[in-house]
C-alpha positions in Angstrom: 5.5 5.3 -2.2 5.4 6.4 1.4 5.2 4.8 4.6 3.3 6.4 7.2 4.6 6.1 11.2 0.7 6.5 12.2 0.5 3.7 14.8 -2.2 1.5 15.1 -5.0 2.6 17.8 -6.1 1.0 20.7 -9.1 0.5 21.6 -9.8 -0.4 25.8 -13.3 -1.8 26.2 -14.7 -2.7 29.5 -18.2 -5.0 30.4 -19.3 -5.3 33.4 -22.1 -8.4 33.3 -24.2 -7.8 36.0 -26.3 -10.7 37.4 -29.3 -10.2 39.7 -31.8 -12.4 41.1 -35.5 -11.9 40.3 -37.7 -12.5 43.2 -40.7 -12.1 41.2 -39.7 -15.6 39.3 -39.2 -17.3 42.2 -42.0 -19.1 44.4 -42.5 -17.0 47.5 -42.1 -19.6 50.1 -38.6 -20.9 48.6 -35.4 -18.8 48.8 -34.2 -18.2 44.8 -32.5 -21.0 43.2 -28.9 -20.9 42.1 -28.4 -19.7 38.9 -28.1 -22.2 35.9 -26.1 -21.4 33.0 -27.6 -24.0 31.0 -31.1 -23.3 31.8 -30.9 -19.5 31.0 -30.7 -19.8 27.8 -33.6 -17.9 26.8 -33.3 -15.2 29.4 -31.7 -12.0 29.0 -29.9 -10.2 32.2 -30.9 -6.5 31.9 -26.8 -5.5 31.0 -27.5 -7.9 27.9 -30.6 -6.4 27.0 -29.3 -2.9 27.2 -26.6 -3.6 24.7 -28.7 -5.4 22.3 -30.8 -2.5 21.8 -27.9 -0.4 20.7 -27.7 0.4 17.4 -25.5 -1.6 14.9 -23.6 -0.3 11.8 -23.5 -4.0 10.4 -26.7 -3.3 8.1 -25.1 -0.2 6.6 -21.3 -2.1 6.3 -23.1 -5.4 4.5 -25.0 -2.8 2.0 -22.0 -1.1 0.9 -18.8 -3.3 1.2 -19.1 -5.3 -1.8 -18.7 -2.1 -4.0 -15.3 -1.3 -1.9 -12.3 -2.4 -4.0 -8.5 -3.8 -3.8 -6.5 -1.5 -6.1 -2.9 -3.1 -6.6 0.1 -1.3 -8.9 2.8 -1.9 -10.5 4.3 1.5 -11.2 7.2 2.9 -12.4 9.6 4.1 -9.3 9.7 7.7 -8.3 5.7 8.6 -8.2 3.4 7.9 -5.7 3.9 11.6 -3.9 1.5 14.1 -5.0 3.1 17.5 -6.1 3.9 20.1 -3.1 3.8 17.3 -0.4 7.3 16.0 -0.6 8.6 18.4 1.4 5.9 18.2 3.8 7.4 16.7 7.4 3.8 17.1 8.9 1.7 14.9 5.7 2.1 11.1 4.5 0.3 10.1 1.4 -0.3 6.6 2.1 0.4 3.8 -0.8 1.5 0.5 0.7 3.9 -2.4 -0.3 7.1 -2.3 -1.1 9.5 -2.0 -3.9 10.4 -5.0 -6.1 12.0 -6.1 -9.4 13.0 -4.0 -12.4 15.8 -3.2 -14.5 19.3 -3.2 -12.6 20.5 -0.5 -14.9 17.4 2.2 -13.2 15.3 2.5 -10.6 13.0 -0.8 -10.2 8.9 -0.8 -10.7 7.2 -0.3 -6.9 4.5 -2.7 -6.1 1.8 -0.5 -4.4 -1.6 -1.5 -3.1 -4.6 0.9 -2.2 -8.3 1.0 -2.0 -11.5 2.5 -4.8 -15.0 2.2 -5.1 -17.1 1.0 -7.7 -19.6 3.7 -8.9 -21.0 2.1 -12.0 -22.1 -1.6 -12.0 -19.8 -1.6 -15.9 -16.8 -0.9 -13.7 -16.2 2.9 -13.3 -13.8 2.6 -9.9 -12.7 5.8 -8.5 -9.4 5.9 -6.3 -6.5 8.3 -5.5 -4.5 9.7 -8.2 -1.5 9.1 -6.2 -2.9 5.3 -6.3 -2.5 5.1 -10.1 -0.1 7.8 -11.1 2.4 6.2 -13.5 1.3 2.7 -13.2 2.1 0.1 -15.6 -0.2 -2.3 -14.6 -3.4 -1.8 -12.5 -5.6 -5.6 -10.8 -8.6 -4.7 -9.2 -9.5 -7.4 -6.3 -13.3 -7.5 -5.6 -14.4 -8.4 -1.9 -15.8 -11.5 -3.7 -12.3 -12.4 -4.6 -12.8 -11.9 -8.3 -9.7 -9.8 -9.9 -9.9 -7.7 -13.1 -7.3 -5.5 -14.8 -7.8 -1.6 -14.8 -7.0 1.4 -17.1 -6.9 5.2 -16.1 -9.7 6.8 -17.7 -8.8 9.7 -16.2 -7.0 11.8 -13.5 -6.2 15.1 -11.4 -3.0 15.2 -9.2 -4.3 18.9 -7.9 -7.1 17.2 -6.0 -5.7 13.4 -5.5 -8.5 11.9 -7.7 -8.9 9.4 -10.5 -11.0 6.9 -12.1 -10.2 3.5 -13.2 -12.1 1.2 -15.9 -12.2 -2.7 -16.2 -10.4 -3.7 -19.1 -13.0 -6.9 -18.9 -16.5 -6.6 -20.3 -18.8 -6.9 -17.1 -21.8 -5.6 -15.6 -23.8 -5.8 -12.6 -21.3 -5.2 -10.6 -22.6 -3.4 -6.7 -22.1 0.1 -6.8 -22.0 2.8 -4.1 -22.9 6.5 -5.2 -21.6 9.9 -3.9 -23.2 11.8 -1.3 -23.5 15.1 -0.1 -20.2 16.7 1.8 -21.8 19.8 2.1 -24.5 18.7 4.1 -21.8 17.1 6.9 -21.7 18.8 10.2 -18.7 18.3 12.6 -19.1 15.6 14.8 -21.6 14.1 12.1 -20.5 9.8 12.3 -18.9 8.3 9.2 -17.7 4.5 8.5 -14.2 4.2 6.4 -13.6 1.2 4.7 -10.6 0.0 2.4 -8.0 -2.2 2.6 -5.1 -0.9 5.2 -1.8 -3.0 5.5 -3.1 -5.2 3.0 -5.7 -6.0 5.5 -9.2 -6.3 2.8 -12.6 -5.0 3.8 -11.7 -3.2 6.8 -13.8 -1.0 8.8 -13.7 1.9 11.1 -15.9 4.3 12.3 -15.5 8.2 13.4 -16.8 11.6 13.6 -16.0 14.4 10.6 -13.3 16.3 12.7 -13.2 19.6 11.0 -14.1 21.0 7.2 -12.4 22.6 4.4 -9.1 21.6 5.8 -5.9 23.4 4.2 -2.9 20.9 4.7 -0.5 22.2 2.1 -1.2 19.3 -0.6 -2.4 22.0 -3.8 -4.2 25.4 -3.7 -7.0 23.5 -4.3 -7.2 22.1 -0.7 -10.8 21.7 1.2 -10.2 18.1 2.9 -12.5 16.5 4.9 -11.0 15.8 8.2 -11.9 12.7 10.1 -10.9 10.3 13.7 -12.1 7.2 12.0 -8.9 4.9 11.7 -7.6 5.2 8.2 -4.1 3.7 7.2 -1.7 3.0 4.5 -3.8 0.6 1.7 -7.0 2.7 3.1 -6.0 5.2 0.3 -8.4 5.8 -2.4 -11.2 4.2 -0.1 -14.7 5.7 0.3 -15.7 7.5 3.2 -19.6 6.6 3.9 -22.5 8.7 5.8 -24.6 6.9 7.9 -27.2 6.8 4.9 -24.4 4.3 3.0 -23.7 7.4 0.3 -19.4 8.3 -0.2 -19.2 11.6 1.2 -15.1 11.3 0.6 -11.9 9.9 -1.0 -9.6 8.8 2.4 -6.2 10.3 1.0 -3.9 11.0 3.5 -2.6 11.1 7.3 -0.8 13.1 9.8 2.7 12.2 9.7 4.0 10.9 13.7 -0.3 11.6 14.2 -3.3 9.6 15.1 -6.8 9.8 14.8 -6.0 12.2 12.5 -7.1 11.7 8.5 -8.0 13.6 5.8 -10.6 12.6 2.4 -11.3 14.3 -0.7 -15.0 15.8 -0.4 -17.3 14.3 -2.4 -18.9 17.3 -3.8 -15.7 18.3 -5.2 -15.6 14.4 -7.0 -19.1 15.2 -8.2 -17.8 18.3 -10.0 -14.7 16.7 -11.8 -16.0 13.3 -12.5 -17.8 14.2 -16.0 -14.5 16.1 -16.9 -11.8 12.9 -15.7 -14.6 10.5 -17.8 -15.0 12.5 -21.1 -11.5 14.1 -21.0 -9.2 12.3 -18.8 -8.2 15.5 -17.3 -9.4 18.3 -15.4 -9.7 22.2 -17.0 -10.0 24.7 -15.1 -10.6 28.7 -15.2 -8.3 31.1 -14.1 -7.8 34.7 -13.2 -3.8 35.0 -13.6 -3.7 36.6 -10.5 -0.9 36.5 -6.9 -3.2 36.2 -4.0 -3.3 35.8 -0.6 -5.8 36.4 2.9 -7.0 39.0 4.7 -6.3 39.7 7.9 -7.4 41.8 10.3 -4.3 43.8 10.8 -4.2 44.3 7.1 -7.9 45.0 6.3 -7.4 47.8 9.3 -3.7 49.0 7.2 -6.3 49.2 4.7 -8.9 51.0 5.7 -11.7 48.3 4.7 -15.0 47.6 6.4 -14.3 44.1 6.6 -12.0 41.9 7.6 -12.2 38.3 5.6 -11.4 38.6 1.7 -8.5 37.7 -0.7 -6.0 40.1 -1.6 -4.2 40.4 -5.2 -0.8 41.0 -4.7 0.5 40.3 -8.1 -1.4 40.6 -11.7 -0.2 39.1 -14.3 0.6 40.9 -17.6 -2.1 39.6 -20.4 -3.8 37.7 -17.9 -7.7 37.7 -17.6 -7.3 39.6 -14.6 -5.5 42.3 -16.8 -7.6 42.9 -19.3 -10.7 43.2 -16.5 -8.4 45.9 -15.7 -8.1 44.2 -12.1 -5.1 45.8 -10.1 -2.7 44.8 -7.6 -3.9 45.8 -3.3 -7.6 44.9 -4.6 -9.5 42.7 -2.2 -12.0 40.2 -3.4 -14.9 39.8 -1.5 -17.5 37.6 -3.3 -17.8 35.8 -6.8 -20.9 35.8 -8.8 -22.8 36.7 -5.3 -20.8 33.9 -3.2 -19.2 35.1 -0.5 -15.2 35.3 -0.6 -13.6 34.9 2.9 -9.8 33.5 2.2 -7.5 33.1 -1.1 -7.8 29.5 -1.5 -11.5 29.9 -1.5 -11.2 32.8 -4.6 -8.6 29.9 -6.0 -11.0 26.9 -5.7 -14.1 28.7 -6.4 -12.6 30.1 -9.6 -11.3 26.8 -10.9 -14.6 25.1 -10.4 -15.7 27.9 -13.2 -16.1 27.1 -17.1 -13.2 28.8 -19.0 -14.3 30.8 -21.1 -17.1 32.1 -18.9 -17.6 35.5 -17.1 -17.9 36.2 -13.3 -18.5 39.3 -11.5 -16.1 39.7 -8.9 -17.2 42.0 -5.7 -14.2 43.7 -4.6 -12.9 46.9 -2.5 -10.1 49.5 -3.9 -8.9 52.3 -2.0 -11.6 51.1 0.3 -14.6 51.5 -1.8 -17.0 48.5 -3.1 -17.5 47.5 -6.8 -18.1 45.0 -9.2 -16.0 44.0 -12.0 -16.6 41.6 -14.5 -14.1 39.3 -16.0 -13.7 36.5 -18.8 -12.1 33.9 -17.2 -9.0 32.2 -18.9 -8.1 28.5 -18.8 -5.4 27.4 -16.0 -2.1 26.0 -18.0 -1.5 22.4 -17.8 1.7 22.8 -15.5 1.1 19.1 -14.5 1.0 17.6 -18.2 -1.9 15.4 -17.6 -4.1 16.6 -20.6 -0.9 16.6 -23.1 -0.5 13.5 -21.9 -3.8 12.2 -22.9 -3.5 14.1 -26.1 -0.2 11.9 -27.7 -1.3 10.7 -31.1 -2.5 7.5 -31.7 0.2 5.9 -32.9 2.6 7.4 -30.0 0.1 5.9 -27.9 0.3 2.2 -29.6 4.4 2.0 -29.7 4.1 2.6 -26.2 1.6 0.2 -25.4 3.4 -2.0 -28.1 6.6 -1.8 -27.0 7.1 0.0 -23.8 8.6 3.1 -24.7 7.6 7.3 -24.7 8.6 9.3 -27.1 9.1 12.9 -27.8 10.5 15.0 -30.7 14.2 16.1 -30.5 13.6 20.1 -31.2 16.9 22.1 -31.7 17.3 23.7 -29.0 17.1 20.4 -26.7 19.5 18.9 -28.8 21.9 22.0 -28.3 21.2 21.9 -24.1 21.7 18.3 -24.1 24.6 18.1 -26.3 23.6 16.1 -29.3 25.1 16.5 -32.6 21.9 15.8 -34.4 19.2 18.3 -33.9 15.8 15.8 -35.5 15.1 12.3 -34.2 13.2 10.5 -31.7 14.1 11.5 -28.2 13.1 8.3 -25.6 11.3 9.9 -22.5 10.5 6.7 -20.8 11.4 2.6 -21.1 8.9 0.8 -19.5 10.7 -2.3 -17.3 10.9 -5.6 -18.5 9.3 -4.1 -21.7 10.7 -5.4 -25.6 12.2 -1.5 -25.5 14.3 -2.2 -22.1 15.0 -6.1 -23.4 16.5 -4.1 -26.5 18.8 -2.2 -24.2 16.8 1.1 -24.9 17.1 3.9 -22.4 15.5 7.1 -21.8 17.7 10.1 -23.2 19.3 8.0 -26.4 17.9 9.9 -29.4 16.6 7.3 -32.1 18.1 8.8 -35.9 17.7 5.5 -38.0 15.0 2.6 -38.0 16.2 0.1 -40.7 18.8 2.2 -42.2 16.4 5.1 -42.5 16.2 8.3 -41.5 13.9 9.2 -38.4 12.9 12.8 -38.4 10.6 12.9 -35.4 8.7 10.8 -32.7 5.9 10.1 -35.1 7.6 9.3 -37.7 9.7 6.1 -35.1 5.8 5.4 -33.4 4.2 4.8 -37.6 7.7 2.4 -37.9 6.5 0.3 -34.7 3.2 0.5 -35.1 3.6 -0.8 -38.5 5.9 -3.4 -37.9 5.0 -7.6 -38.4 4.7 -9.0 -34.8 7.5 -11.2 -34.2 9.9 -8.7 -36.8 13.1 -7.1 -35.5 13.4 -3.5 -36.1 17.7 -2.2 -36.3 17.6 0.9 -34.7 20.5 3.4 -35.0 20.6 5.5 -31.3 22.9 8.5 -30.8 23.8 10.0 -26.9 24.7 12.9 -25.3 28.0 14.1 -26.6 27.8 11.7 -30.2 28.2 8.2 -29.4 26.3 6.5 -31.4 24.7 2.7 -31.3 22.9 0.3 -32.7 20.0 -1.5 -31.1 18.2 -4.7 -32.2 14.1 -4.1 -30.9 12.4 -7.0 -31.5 8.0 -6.2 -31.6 5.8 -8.5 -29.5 
C-alpha cells in the first residue's frame, strides 16, 4: 500500500461580470434607469449568455457515474506494489487507507480502498490488480450507497488488471462498456472518475497526454498517459471518452509529479478480459528470446537499412525461438505483417498471440531481409497466478474453511529448511483473525499428525478439514525448523 506525495491541484478561475446598459430598451426621451437586481430576473447580460452556451460534461458524468464503484480491502500486509515497481523512485501505485488490526505475532491486514467499474448489470466489476491482490475480503460501495461483497474472478499483475464478481445474486445493475484506446489522439478530452482520498464519485477532466507510455511497471507497458487529476482511491477507476465508453484503467502517478497519470488501455482489457473471466489468469505466447531496441548508432554498426526494430541478444536453448532456428544479432522488424519498431512492442505483440500458434517474423541477418516462421511457446507462470487458481478443491475449501494455505513438504524443502521429517503439510499462509491463527498456526510449521494420524501431504490435511463436523476440534501435531515439535488444538467454524 503506497502513498503518493502528488499534491492536490489548483485551479484559479477568474469572471469578470460585465454589466452594460441597453439604450435600445430604454424610452428615448428618458436617460436609462438604474439597474434593478430584482427586476432582471429574466434577463441575461451578454457575459452570462456566453457562458451558458458552453458546453457541459454534466450529461455525460450523470450517464456514466452510477456504474463507477467503491472498492474497499482488507488484505494481507506486504502486497499492494505491483512487481518491478518497488524500486521505482519516479512511480507510485496508488491504494489508499491505512493499516489496521491483525495478529501481533505478524504483520497486520492493510485496510485499502480503490475505485472499478461495473461492466455487466450481474456484477462483473473490473479494477486494478494491485487493488485486490491478496485480499481477504473485498465490499463493493455503489454510488447509490448499496454495498455488496466481491470475489476475484480473475487477475494479471503484468498489466495491473482484474475483475471482481458480486457474491450477491443481482441484476440490473448500470453498466459502462469499454471503448476504443486506439482510436485516441493526443490532446483528445477524457473525464476520470473514482473515488480519490476516500472522496466517492469524483470527477476530473483532461487531455490524453502521450500514448504507449513505457514507465518501468512490466515489459508489457503501453499506458495511457493523462493531465486529468487522478489520486490515491482513483485506482482501478475508468477513464471515459467524451462518448461515455472506458477507454482506460487509472493505475498509477508520478511520484513528487502532477498532472501527471497513467491508465491501462482499454483495448489491451478488451483482449484479456475473456481469458481473466473463463481462466482467472492470463496465458500468453512466447518466443524465449533476450531483446532489446534499435538504435540508430547500432542499426548503422550493423549495416541495416533501417533504423527502428528489436534486436535478439540472447536465445534461449529449447526455446521456440531455437527450434525456428532464430539466432542471436537478428533484428525483428514486423510480426505477421505488423510493423516492429522497439522490443517491448515484439514483447507485447507476441504475448497478445495464442500459444501454440505460428507467426512469421520479418527480420534482417547479416543485413539481409527474411521471413521465418515460428510456433510460439506459452510464457511460464513466473507470477503463480494460474497455479494458484489451479489448488484442488479441497485445498481451496480448508482455506476458505479455515484460513490457512497449504503446500506439500517435498524432500528437498525439508532438507533446505531443516526439518527432520521430509512428508507433511507445509503452512504457506494463516489468514488473520482466522480459526488457523486462533489455533496458534503459523506459516512455516509443517503439519505431520491430524488426530493421531499420519499426514503425508497437503491434500491429505485439506480432505481432514474439509471433512471435519462444524463445531469439531481437530488435534494437530506441528513440527518446526530444526525438530521442535507441537501440538495445536484447530477448532472448524
Amino acid at each position: 500500500m503506497n502513498r503518493s506525495s502528488v499534491s492536490f491541484r489548483k485551479a484559479l478561475v477568474a469572471a469578470l461580470l460585465v454589466a452594460l446598459p441597453s439604450a435600445a430598451q430604454a424610452p428615448a426621451s428618458k436617460p436609462a434607469p438604474a439597474a434593478n437586481p430584482q427586476g432582471a430576473g429574466n434577463v441575461l447580460q451578454p457575459a452570462t449568455r456566453e457562458a451558458q452556451a458552453l458546453p457541459s460534461l454534466a450529461p455525460l458524468v450523470e450517464s456514466v457515474k452510477s456504474a463507477v464503484v467503491n472498492v474497499d480491502v482488507q488484505a494481507r500486509a506486504g502486497g499492494g506494489m505491483p512487481r518491478g515497481m518497488e524500486g521505482n523512485p519516479l512511480f507510485d501505485r496508488f491504494f489508499g487507507g491505512g493499516r489496521e488490526g491483525g495478529s501481533s505475532r505478524r504483520e497486520p491486514l492493510r485496510q485499502g480502498a480503490g475505485s472499478g467499474f461495473i461492466i455487466d448489470p450481474k456484477g462483473l466489476i473490473l479494477t486494478n490488480n494491485h487493488v485486490v491482490e491478496d485480499a481477504v475480503s473485498i465490499t463493493i460501495r455503489l454510488d447509490d450507497g448499496r454495498t455488496f461483497s466481491g470475489d476475484v474472478v480473475g487477475r494479471d499483475p503484468l498489466t495491473d488488471v482484474a475483475l471482481v464478481r458480486l457474491k450477491e445474486k443481482v441484476d440490473g445493475l448500470p453498466t459502462v462498456k469499454l471503448g476504443d484506446s486506439d482510436a485516441l489522439r493526443v490532446g483528445d478530452w477524457v473525464v476520470a472518475i473514482g473515488n480519490p482520498f476516500g472522496l466517492a464519485s469524483s470527477v476530473s477532466l483532461g487531455i490524453v497526454s502521450a500514448r504507449a507510455r513505457e514507465i518501468g511497471a512490466s515489459q508489457y507497458d503501453e499506458f495511457l498517459q493523462t493531465d486529468a487529476a487522478i489520486n490515491p482511491g482513483n485506482s482501478g477507476g475508468p477513464l471515459f471518452n467524451m462518448r461515455g465508453e472506458v477507454v482506460g484503467i487509472n493505475t498509477a502517478i508520478v511520484g513528487g509529479g502532477s498532472g501527471i497519470g497513467f491508465a491501462v488501455p482499454s483495448t489491451l482489457v478488451s483482449s484479456l478480459l475473456p481469458q481473466l473471466q473463463k481462466e482467472g489468469a492470463v496465458t500468453r505466447a512466447w518466443l524465449g528470446v533476450g531483446i532489446q531496441d534499435l538504435t540508430r548508432d547500432l542499426a548503422s554498426a550493423l549495416k541495416l537499412p533501417v533504423n527502428e526494430g528489436a534486436i535478439l541478444t540472447q536465445i534461449m536453448p529449447s526455446s521456440p525461438a531455437a527450434k525456428a532456428g532464430l539466432k542471436q544479432d537478428d533484428v525483428v522488424v514486423a510480426i505477421d505483417g505488423r510493423t516492429v519498431t522497439s522490443s517491448g512492442e515484439l514483447t507485447r505483440t507476441v504475448a497478445l498471440k495464442r500459444p501454440g500458434s505460428t507467426s512469421t517474423l520479418t527480420l534482417y541477418r547479416d543485413g539481409k531481409k527474411q521471413d521465418v516462421k515460428v510456433a510460439l511457446g506459452t510464457r511460464p507462470d513466473l507470477e503463480g497466478v494460474a497455479s494458484a487458481k489451479q489448488k484442488p478443491e479441497d485445498q481451496q475449501e480448508s482455506s476458505r474453511r479455515v484460513g490457512v494455505s497449504l503446500q506439500n513438504l517435498d524432500a528437498r524443502t525439508a532438507q533446505q529448511a531443516g526439518f527432520t521429517d521430509s512428508s507433511g503439510a507445509l503452512i504457506t499462509d494463516v489468514v488473520p483473525g482466522s480459526p488457523a491463527d486462533r489455533a496458534q498456526l503459523e506459516p512455516g510449521m509443517v503439519v505431520i499428525e491430524a488426530n493421531r494420524k499420519k499426514v503425508e501431504s497437503a491434500d491429505a490435511l485439506a480432505r481432514i478439514i474439509k471433512g471435519a463436523a462444524s463445531g469439531s476440534t481437530l488435534l494437530l501435531r506441528v513440527t518446526a525448523p530444526g525438530g521442535a515439535r507441537n501440538l495445536r488444538a484447530l477448532r472448524v467454524p
